[in-house]
FIRO-836869 format. One line per field, with one value per residue (C-alpha): residue number from 0; x, y, z. Coordinates in Angstrom, 1 decimal. Example, Ala and Ser with C-alpha at 12.3 -4.5 7.8 and 13.67 -1.06 7.14 Angstrom:
n = (0, 1)
u = (12.3, 13.7)
v = (-4.5, -1.1)
w = (7.8, 7.1)
***
This chain:
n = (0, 1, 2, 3, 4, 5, 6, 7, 8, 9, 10, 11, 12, 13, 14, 15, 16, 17, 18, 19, 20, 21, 22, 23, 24, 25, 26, 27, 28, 29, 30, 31, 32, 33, 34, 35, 36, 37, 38, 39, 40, 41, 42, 43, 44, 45, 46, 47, 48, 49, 50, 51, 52, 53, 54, 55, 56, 57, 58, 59, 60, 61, 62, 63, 64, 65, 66, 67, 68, 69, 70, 71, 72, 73, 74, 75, 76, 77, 78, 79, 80, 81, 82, 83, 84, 85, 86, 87, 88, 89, 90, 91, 92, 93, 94, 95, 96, 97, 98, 99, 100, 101, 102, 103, 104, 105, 106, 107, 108, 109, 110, 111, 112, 113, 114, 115, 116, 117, 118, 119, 120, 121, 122, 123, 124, 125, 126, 127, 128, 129, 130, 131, 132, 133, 134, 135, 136, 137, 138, 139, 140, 141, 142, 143, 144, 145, 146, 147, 148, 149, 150, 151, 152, 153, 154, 155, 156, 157, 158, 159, 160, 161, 162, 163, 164, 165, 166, 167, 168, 169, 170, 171, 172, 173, 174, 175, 176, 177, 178, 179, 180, 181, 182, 183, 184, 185, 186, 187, 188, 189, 190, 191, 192, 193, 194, 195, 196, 197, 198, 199, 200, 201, 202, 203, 204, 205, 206, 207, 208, 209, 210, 211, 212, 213, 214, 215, 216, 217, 218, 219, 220, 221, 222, 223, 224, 225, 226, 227, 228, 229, 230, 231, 232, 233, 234, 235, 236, 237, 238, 239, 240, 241, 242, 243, 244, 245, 246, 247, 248, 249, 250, 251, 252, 253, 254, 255, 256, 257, 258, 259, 260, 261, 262, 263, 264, 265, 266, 267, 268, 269, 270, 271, 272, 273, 274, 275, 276, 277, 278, 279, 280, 281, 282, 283, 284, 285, 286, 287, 288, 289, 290, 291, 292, 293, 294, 295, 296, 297, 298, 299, 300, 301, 302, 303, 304, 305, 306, 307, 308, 309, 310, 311, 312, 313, 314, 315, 316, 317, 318, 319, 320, 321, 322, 323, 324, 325, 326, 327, 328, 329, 330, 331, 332, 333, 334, 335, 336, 337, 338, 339, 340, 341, 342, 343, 344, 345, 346, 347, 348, 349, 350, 351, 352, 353, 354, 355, 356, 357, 358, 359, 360, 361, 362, 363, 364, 365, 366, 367, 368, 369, 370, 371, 372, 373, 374, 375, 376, 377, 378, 379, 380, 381, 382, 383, 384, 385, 386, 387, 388, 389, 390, 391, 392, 393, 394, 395, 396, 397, 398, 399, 400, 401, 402, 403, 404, 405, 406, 407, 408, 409, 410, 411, 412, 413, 414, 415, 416, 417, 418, 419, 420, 421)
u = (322.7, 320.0, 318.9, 316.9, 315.9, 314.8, 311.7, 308.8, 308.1, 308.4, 312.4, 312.2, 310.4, 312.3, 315.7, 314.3, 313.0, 316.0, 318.4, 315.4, 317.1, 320.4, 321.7, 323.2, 319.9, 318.6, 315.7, 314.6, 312.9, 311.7, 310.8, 308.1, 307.8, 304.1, 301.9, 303.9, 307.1, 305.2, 304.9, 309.0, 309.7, 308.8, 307.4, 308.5, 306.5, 309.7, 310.0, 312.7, 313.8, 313.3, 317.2, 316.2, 313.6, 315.9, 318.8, 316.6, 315.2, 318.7, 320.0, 316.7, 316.3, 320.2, 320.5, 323.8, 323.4, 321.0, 320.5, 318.9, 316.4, 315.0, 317.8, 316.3, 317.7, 321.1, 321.1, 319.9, 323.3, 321.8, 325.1, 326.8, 324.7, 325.4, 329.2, 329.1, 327.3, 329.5, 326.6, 325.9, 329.7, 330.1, 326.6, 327.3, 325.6, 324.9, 324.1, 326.9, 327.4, 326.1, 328.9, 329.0, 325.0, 325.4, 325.8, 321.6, 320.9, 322.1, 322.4, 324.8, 327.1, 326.5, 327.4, 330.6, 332.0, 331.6, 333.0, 336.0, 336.5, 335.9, 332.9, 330.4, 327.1, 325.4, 326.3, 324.6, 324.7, 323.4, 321.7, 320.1, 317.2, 320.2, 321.8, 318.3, 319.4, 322.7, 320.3, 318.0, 321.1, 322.3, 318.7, 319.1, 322.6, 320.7, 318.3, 314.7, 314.0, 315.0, 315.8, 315.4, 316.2, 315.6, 318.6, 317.8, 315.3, 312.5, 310.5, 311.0, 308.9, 311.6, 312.5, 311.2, 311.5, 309.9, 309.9, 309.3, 312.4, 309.4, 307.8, 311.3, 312.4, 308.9, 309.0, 312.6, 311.6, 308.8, 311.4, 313.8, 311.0, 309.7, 307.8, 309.3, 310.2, 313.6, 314.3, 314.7, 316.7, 319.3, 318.5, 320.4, 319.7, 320.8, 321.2, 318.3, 320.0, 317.9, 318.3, 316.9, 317.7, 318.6, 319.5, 323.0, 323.4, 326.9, 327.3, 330.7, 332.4, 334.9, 337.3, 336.1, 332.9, 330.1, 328.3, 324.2, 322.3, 320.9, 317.4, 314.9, 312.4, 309.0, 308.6, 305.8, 302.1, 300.7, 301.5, 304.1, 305.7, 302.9, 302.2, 303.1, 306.0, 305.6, 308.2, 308.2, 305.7, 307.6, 311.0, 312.8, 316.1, 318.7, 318.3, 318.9, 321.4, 323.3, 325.6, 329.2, 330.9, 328.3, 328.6, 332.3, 332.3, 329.6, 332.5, 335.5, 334.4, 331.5, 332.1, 335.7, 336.0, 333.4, 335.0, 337.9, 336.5, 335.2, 338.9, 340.7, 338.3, 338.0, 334.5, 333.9, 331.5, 329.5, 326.0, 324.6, 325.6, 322.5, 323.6, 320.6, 322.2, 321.2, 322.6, 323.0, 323.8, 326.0, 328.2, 326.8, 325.6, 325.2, 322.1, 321.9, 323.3, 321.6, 322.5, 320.7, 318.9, 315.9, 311.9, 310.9, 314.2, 314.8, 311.7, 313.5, 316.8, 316.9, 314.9, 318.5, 321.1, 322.0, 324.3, 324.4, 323.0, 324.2, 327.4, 327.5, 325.9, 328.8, 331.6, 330.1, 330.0, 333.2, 335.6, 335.9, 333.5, 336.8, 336.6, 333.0, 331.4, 328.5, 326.2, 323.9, 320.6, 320.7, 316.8, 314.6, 313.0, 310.0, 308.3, 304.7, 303.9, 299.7, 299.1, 296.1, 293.6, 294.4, 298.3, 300.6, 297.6, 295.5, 293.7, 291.9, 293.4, 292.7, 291.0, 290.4, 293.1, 292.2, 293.4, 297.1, 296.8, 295.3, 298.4, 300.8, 304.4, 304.9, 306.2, 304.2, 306.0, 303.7, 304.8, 302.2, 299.9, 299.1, 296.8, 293.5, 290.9, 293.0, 292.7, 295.4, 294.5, 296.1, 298.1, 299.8, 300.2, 302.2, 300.8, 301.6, 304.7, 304.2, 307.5, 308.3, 310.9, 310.7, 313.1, 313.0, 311.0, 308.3, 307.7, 307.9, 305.4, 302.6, 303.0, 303.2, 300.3, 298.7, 298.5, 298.1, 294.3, 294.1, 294.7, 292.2, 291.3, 288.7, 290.2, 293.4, 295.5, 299.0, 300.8, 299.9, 302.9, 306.2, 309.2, 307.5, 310.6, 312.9)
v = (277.2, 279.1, 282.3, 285.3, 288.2, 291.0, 293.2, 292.8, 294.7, 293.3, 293.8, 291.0, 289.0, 288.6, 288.5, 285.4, 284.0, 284.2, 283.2, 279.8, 278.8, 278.2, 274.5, 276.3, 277.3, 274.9, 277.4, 280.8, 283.1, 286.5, 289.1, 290.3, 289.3, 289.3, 287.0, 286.6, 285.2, 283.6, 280.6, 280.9, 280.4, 280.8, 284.1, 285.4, 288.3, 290.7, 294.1, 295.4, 297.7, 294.8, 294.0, 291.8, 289.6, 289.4, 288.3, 286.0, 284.1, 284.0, 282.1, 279.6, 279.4, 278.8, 281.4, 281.7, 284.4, 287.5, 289.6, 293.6, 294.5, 298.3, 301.4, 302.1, 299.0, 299.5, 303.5, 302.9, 299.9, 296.7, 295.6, 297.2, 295.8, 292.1, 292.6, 293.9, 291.1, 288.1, 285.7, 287.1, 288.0, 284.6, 285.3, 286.9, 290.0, 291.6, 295.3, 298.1, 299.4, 302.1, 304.6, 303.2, 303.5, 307.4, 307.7, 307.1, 308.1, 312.1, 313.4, 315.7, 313.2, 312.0, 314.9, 315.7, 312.3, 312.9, 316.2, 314.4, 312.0, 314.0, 311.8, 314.0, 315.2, 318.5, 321.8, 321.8, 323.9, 322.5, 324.3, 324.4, 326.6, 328.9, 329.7, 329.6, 333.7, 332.0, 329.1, 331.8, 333.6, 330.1, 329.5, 333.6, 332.4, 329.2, 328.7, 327.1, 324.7, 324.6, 321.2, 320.9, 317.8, 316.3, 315.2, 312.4, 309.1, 310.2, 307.3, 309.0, 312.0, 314.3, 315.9, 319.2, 320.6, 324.0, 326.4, 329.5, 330.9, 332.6, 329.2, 327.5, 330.1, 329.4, 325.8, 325.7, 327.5, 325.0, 321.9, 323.1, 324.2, 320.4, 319.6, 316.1, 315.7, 315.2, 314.5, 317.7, 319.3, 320.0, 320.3, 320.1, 322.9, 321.2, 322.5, 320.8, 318.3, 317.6, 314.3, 310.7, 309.0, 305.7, 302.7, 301.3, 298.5, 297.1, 294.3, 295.2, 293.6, 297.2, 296.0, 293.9, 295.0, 293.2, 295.3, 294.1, 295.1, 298.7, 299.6, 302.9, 303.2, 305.5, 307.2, 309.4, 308.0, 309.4, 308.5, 310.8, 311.3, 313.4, 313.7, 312.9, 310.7, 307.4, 304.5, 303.5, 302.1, 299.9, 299.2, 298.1, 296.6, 296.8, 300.6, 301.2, 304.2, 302.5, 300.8, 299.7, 303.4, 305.0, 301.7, 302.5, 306.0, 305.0, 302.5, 304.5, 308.3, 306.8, 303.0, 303.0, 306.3, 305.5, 301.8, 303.1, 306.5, 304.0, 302.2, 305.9, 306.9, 303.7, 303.0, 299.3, 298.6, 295.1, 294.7, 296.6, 300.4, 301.7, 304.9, 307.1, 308.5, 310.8, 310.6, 314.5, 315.3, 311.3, 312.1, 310.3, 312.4, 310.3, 312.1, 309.9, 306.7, 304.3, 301.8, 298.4, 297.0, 299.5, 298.7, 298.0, 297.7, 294.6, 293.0, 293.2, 292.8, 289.8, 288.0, 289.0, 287.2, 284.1, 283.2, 281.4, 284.8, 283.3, 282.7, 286.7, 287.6, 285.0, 287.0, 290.2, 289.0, 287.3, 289.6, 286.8, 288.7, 289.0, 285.1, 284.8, 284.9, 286.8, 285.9, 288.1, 286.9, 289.4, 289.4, 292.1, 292.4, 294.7, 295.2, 296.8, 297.8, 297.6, 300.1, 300.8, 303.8, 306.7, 305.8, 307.8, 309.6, 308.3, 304.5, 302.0, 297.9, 294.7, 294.7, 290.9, 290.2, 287.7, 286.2, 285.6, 281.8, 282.8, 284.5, 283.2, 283.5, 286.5, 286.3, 287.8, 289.9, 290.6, 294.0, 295.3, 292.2, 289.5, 286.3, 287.4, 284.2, 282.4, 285.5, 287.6, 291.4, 294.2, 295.8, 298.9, 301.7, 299.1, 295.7, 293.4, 293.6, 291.4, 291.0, 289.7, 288.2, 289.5, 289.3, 293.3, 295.6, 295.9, 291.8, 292.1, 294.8, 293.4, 290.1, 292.4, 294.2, 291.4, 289.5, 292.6, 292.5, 289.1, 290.0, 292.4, 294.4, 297.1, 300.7, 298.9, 301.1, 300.8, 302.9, 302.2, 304.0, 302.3, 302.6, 305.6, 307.8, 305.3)
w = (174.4, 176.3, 174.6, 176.4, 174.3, 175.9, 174.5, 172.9, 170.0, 166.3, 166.5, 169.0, 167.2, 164.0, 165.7, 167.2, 164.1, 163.1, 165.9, 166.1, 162.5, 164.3, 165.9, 168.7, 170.1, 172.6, 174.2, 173.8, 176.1, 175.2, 178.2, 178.0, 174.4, 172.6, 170.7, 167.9, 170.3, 172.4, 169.2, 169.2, 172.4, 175.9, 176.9, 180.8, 182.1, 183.3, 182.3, 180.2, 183.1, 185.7, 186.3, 189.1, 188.0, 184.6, 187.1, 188.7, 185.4, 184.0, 186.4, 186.7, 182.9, 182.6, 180.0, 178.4, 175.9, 176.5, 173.8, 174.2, 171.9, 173.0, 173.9, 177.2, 179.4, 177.5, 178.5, 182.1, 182.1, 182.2, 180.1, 183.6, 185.7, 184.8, 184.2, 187.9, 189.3, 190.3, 189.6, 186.3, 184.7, 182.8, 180.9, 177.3, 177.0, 174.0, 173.5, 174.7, 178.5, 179.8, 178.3, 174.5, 174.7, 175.5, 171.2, 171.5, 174.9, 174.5, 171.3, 172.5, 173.3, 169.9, 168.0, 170.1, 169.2, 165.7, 165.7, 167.6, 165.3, 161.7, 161.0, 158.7, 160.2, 159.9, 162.0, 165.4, 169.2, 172.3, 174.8, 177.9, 179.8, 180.8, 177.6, 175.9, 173.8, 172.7, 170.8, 169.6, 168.4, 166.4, 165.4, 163.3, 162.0, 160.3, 156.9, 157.3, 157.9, 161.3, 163.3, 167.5, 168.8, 172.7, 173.6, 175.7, 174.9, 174.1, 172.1, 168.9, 169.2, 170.3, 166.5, 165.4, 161.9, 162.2, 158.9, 160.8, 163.1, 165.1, 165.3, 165.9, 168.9, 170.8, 170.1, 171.6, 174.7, 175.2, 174.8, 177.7, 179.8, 179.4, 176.8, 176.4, 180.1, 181.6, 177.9, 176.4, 179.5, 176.9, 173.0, 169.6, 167.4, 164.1, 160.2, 157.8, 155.3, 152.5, 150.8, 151.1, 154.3, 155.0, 157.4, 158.0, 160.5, 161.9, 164.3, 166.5, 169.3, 169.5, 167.3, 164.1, 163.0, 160.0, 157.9, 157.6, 155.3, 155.0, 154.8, 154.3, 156.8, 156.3, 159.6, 158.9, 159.2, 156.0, 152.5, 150.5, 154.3, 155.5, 159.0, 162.6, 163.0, 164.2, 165.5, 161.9, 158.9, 157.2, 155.6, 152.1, 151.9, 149.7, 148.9, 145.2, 145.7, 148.5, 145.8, 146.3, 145.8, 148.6, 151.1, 150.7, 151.6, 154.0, 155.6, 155.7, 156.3, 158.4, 160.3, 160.5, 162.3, 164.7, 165.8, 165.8, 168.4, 170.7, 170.9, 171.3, 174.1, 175.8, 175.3, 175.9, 173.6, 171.8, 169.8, 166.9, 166.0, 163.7, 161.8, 160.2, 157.7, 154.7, 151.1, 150.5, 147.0, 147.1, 150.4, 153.5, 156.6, 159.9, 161.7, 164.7, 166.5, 168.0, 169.7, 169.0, 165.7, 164.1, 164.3, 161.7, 159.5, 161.2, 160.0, 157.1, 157.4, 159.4, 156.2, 154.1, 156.7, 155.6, 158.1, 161.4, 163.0, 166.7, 165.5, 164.6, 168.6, 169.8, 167.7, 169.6, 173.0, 173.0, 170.7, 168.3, 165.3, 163.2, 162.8, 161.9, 158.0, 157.2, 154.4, 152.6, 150.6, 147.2, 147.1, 147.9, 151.4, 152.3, 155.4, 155.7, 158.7, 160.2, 162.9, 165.2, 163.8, 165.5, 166.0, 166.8, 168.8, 171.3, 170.3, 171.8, 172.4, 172.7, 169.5, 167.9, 165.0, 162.4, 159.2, 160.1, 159.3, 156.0, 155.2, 151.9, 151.0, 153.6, 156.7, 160.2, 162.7, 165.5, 167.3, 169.6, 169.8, 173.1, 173.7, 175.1, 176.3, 173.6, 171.0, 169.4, 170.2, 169.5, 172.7, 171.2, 168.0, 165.9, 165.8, 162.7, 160.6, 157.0, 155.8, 152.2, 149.6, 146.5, 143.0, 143.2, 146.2, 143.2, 143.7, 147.3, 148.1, 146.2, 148.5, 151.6, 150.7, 149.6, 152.8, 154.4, 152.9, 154.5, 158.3, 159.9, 163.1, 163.6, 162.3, 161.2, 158.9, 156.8, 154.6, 150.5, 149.0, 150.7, 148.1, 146.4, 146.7, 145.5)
***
């Protein structure tokens, strides 16, 4: 079969190194893809929000499966869009419609459905530029450190943990009078958990579900978690305290629930269900859904799936997952994560990468990266993922980080301490 991916980040790129491993695929397509899956497959230069020119090369390319990487097609309905399309019903899409994608696109949503269905998460209000004194009034009733979220998309940056309630009042003020846009219209006042946080993916098609592996993700650009946040540094999978007795809580107070909501309420919904989740104290906490695989967890993660991974995407689109076997590899997995200088502020592209084919037992994710006059530059924050194997996440750092020192760009920088807190 035919396979178009859609994205172009380092996600992208792994899901189709690993979906190239499968005898079902005949081509893959990536749109707009980047360097890296440019060497996979063929790159086509559509937009992720471009419905029409992804109609359009669907039906030249003869795609049968289409796969969405990024949350913002999936919450504008790109899964409704093609479902609503008489030329484009018989292609399998996979990533949920527009209501199922709601869980990432409004954190309000988000946290109602959990309170709905009795699935743990911390206390929260919502509120908007109209009932601003009732969220100043929950803000007094809470304990530092205080937590504002955006409620709609907004690339990550739209958390606040604020120590001070002065700081935390003002701060929320400046959130519904727009300081992430449209975003933060509405915002969730939340309760601080403290724990360690992890990654726990789940491949559905509404009513069976697979569990993936988990992962823990380092967010912050500066070692010991220090600093601005950024779209992610790197990743390690399995994570030592997610053994059988926490997956198990994890999958019956957490998964089960949350399948079983989206049957109750009549949410239509197939793809990946990613739950950020903190251990606090050895209960789970979901913090937030989202709706499609994490960057860069699945840098990782994808390295641990043994199985046929298009057989799992067919099980989603078609309601058959029940049927399907999923394979885990029991080896260590660790992503490190090389970002522009400067990243998450401002920085400057189309700087000259070199030293990938010098690279050794690791494997190269390209994220933000294109071909310039027949040169790989960088084109965003992120730009290489090095992904390793290792007999423990000790084993596999040192090869990450080892062929890290092998690839280089002018100000190129990467977190040294991934794992430290495990």
């Amino acid at each position: 079969m035919n396979i178009l991916i859609v994205g172009s980040g380092g996600r992208e790129h792994a899901l189709g190194w690993k979906i190239k491993q499968s005898k079902k695929v005949n081509q893959l397509f990536f749109a707009p893809g980047n360097a890296g899956t440019g060497e996979l497959g063929t790159n086509l230069e559509i937009g992720v929000s471009d419905f029409s020119s992804l109609k359009k090369a669907v039906l030249e390319k003869n795609i049968h499966l289409m796969l969405v990487g990024p949350e913002v097609p999936l919450v504008e309905g790109i899964h409704d869009y093609f479902s609503n399309d008489p030329e484009l019903q018989h292609i399998k899409v996979v990533g949920p419609k527009k209501h199922g994608a709601m869980l990432e696109g409004s954190k309000d949503f988000a946290k109602d459905f959990m309170l709905r269905h009795g699935i743990p998460t911390a206390k929260y209000t919502t509120v908007s530029k109209e009932t601003l004194a009732d969220g100043i009034s929950f803000l007094k009733t809470m304990k530092a450190p205080y937590v504002l979220k955006a409620d709609g998309l907004a690339a990550g940056k739209g958390v606040l943990i604020i120590d001070s309630f002065e700081e935390a009042a003002r701060s929320l003020e400046k959130m519904l009078n727009g300081q992430f846009g449209e975003a933060s219209s509405k915002v969730v006042i939340e309760e601080f958990l403290s724990g360690v946080e992890l990654s726990v993916f789940v491949i559905t098609d509404g009513k069976g579900y697979k569990i993936l592996p988990e992962a823990k993700d380092y967010k912050r650009i500066g070692e010991g978690d220090t600093g601005l946040n950024t779209g992610g540094m790197g990743a390690i999978s399995p994570v030592p305290f997610a053994d059988a007795e926490f997956m198990g809580k994890i999958e019956n107070q957490i998964i089960i629930p949350t399948i079983e909501g989206l049957q109750k309420e009549n949410i239509e919904y197939n793809g990946f269900i990613f739950l950020g989740l903190i251990n606090v104290g050895g209960n789970p906490y979901v913090i937030e859904y989202n709706v499609r695989m994490g960057d860069p967890e699945t840098e990782a993660i994808m390295l641990r799936v043994k199985s046929d991974f298009v057989d799992l995407l067919e099980g989603a689109a078609t309601g058959t997952l029940v049927e399907k076997n999923i394979e885990i590899d029991e080896r260590a997995t660790v992503t490190v994560m090389m970002v522009s200088g400067g990243y998450p502020g401002s920085y400057e592209k189309g700087k000259v990468i070199t030293g990938i084919e010098n690279v050794a037992g690791s494997i190269v994710f390209h994220a933000g990266t294109k071909t310039k006059d027949g040169q790989v530059v960088t084109n965003g924050g992120r730009i290489i993922a090095v992904s390793s194997y290792g007999e423990n996440k000790e084993e596999a750092l040192a090869t990450s980080y080892a062929n890290v020192n092998k690839i280089d760009f002018e100000n190129k920088n990467f977190r040294k301490d991934l794992g430290f807190d495990l």
